[in-house]
N, C-alpha and C positions, 0 to 999 in steps of 0.2 A: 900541728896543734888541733885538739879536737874542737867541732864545735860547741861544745857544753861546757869547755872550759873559755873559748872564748866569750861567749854570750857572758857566763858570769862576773868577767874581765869589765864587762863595756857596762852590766848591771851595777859592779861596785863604783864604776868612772862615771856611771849617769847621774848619781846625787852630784847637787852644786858642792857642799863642799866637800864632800871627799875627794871629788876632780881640784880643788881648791886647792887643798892639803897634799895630792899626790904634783900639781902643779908646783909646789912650791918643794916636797922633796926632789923631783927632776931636776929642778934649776939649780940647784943646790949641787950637783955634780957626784961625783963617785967618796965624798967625804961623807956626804950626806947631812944633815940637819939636824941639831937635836930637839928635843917634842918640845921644851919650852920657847925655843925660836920661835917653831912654826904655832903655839897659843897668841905669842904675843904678836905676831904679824897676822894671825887669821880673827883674834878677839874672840875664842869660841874656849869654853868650857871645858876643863879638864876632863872629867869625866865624859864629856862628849867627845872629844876630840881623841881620849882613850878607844872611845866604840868604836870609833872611825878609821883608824889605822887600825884594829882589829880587823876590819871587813878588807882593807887595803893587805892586810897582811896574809889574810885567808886566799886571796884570789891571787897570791904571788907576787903582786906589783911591790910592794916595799918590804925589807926587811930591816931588822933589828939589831945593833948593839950597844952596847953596855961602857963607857969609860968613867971609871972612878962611880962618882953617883950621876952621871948627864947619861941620859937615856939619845940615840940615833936612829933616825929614819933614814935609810938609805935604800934608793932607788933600784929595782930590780929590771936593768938594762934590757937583758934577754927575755925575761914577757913580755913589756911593753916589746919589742922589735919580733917578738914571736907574734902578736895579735897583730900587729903592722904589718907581717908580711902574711899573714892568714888574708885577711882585707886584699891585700896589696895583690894576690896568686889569682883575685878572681877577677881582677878588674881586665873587663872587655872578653870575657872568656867566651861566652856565647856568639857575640861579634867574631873571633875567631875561627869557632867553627864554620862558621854559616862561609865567613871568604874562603878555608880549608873544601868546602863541600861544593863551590861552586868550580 
């Protein structure tokens, strides 16, 4: 994963509630949530709540389907576990060398 895509990852997850709203489609599991659940558990404004998963949706973390007329937020396992393991590659890296070189 490149860094420009993570940075933008951790940009859309830094607002309270859009971390809110992707908190609550995670929990939700591989069925995912539909958008009026997550209004009536988060009390936020349709129209905002629209924006919201717009920017969740641009940056990969959730996607979208459609049953009958109930709209779904479902969780996009592999970026979140791609930007965790981006994070995750660097921890202690320079510590490593440094024992490596000695």
């Amino acid at each position: 994963m490149e860094l420009n895509e993570v940075a933008k990852v951790l940009k859309e997850l830094g607002h309270a509630t859009r971390l809110s709203i992707y908190k609550c489609v995670v929990r939700a599991g591989f069925q995912g949530v539909a958008v009026g659940t997550i209004q009536e558990q988060l009390q936020i404004p349709g129209s905002t709540l629209s924006h919201h998963i717009s920017n969740l949706m641009s940056a990969g973390l959730i996607s979208q389907r459609r049953e009958g007329r109930t709209l779904y937020c479902v969780a996009e396992y592999e970026q979140l576990n791609a930007v965790i393991g981006f994070l995750n590659d660097e921890c202690c890296a320079d510590e490593q060398q440094t024992v490596k070189a000695s």
